[in-house]
C-alpha positions as CSV (number, residue, x, y, z in Angstrom):
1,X,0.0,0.0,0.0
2,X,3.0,2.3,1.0
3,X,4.5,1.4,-2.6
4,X,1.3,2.4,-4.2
5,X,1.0,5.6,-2.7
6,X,4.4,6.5,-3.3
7,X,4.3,6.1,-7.3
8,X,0.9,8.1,-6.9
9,X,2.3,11.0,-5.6
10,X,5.4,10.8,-7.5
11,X,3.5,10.5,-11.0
12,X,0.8,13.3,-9.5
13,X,4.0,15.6,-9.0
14,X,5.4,15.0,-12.2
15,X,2.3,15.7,-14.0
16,X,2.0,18.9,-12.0
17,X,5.7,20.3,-12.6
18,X,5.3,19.3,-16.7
19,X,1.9,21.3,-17.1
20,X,3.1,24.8,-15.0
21,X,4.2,26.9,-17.1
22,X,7.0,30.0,-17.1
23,X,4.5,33.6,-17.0
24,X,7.8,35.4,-16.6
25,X,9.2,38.1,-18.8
26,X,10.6,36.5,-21.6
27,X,11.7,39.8,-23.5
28,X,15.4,38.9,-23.9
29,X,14.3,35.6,-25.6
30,X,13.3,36.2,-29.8
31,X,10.0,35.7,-30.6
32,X,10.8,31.3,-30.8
33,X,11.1,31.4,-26.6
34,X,14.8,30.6,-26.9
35,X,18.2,33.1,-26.8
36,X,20.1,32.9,-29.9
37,X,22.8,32.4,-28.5
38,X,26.3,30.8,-30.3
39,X,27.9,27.9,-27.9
40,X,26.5,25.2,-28.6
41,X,24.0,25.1,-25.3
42,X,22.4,22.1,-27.1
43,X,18.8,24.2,-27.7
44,X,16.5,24.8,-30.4
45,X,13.2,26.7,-30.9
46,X,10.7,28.2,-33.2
47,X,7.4,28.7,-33.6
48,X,4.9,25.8,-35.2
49,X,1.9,27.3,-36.9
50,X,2.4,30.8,-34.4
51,X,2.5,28.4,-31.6
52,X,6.1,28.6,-29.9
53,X,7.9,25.2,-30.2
54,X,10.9,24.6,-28.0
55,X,12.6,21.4,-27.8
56,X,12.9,19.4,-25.2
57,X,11.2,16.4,-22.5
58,X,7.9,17.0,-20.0
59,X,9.4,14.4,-18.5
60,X,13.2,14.7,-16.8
61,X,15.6,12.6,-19.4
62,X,18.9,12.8,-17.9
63,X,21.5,12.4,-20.7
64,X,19.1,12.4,-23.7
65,X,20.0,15.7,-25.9
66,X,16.8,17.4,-27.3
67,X,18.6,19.5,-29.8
68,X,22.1,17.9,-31.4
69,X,24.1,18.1,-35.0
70,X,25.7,15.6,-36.5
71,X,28.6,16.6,-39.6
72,X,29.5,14.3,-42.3
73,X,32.0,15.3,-44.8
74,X,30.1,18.7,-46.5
75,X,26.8,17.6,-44.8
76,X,25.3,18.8,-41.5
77,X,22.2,17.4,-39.8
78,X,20.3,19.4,-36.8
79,X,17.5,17.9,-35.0
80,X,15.5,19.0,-32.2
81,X,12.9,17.1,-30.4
82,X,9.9,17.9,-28.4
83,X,8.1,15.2,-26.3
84,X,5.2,15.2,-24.4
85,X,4.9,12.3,-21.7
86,X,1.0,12.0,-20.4
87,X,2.7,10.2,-17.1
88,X,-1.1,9.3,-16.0
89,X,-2.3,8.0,-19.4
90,X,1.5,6.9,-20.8
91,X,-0.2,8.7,-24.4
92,X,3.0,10.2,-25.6
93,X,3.4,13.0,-28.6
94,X,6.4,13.4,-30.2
95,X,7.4,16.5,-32.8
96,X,10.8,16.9,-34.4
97,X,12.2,19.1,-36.5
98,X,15.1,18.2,-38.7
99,X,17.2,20.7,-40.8
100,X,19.3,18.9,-43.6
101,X,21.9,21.2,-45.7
102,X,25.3,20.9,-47.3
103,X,27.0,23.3,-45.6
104,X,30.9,24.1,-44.4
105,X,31.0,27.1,-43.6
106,X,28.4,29.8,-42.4
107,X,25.5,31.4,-45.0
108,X,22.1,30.8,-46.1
109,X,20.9,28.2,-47.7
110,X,17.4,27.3,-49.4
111,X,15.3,24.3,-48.5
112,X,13.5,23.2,-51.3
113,X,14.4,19.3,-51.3
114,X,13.2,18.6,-54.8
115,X,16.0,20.8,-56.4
116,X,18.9,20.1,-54.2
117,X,19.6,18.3,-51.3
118,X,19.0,20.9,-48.2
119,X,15.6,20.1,-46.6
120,X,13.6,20.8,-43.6
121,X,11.3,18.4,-42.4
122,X,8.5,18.8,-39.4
123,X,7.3,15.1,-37.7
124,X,4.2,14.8,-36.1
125,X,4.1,11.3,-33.9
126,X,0.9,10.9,-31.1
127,X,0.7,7.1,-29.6
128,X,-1.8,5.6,-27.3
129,X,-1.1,4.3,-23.5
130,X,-0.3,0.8,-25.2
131,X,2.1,1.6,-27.4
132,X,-0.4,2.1,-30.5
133,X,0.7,5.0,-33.2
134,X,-2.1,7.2,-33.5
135,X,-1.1,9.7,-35.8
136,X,2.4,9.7,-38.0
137,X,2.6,12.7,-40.0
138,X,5.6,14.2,-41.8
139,X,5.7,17.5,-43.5
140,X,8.9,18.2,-45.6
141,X,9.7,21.2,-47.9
142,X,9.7,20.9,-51.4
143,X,10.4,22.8,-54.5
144,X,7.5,24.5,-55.5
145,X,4.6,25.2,-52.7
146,X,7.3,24.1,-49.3
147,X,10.2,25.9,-49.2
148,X,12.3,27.5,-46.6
149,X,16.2,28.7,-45.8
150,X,18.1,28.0,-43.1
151,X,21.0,30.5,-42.2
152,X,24.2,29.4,-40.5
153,X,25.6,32.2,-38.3
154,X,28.4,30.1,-36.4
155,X,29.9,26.8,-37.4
156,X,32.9,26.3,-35.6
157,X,34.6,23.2,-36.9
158,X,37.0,23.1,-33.7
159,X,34.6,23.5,-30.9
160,X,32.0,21.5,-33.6
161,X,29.8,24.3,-32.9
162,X,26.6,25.3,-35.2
163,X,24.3,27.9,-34.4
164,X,22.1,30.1,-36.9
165,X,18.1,30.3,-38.1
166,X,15.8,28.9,-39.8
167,X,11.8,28.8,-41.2
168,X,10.5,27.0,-43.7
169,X,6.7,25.9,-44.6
170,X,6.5,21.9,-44.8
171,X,3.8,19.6,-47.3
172,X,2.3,16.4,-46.2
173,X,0.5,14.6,-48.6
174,X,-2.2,11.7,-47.2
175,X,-1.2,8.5,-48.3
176,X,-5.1,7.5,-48.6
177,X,-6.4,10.5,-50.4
178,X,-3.8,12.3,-51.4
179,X,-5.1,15.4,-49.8
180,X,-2.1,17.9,-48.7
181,X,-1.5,19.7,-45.9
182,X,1.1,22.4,-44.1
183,X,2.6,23.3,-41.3
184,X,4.5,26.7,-41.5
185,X,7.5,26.8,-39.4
186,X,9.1,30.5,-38.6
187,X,11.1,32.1,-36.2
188,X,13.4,29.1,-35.6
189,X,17.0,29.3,-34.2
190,X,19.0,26.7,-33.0
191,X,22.2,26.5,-31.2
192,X,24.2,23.2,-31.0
193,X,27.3,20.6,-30.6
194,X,27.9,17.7,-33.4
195,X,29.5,15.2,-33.7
């Protein structure tokens, strides 16, 4: 009984600290709720539809990075994560945000995969208490009605630093009707360590 009461109250205060939110000023953050800063603090933010986006766990996930690079040759990867834990239900959603660009040194750079090989890509995943996928959506940008640019302001090969902005507006197209949809993604920045 002791046990039982124990994981209640421990789940009840996790759900409590994940759902209060930050009222404070916020004024020295850009418009994504995250500094743009350039070393490699491991965040990244933006703003999903107007709704600000910033990556990271509800739940505490000591060692797991939320927002990371990883370089290969004249490529560069940045992902950031955002996942929501329901600790009473265990129904979990899950958005990342991945920015793909052949880059070495700092600029900006279109995302129109289509044309090229930069690309920005927005993934929606919501599963059930049992494991079920609920909803799997993936909106990438595209050359024609998608497109973006991401702007690299830092990339500090030593320190394997990469910092900069982005926004693009990402397509997904229904498998079963074919119907298309967008997500627009603006006010993003981003400032990380690869590997």
């Amino acid at each position: 009984m002791k046990k039982w009461f124990l994981v209640t109250a421990v789940l009840t205060s996790l759900v409590f600290f994940s759902s209060c939110s930050d009222d404070g000023d916020d004024s020295a953050d850009d418009s994504s709720g995250v500094p743009a800063t350039t070393t490699g603090a491991g965040t990244m933010g933006c703003k999903v539809d107007g709704n600000k986006w910033v990556a990271g766990y509800s739940v505490p996930t000591p060692g797991v990075p939320s927002a990371y690079g990883v370089s290969s040759g004249s490529y560069i990867v940045v992902w950031g994560y955002k996942v929501n834990i329901n600790t009473a239900t265990l129904e979990n959603t899950t958005e990342t945000i991945g920015l793909y660009v052949s880059a070495t040194e700092p600029g900006t750079y279109n995302l129109t995969f289509g044309t090229g090989i930069n690309y920005g890509v927005y993934g929606l995943t919501q599963t059930s208490g049992t494991g079920t996928v609920t909803k799997n959506l993936v909106y990438v940008t595209n050359a024609t009605n998608a497109t973006g640019t991401l702007t690299i302001t830092k990339y500090d090969k030593t320190s394997k630093i990469v910092s900069g902005s982005f926004s693009f507006k990402g397509e997904y197209t229904d498998p079963k009707t074919t119907e298309k949809t967008y997500v627009n993604i603006t006010d993003g920045v981003f400032d990380i360590k690869y590997n």
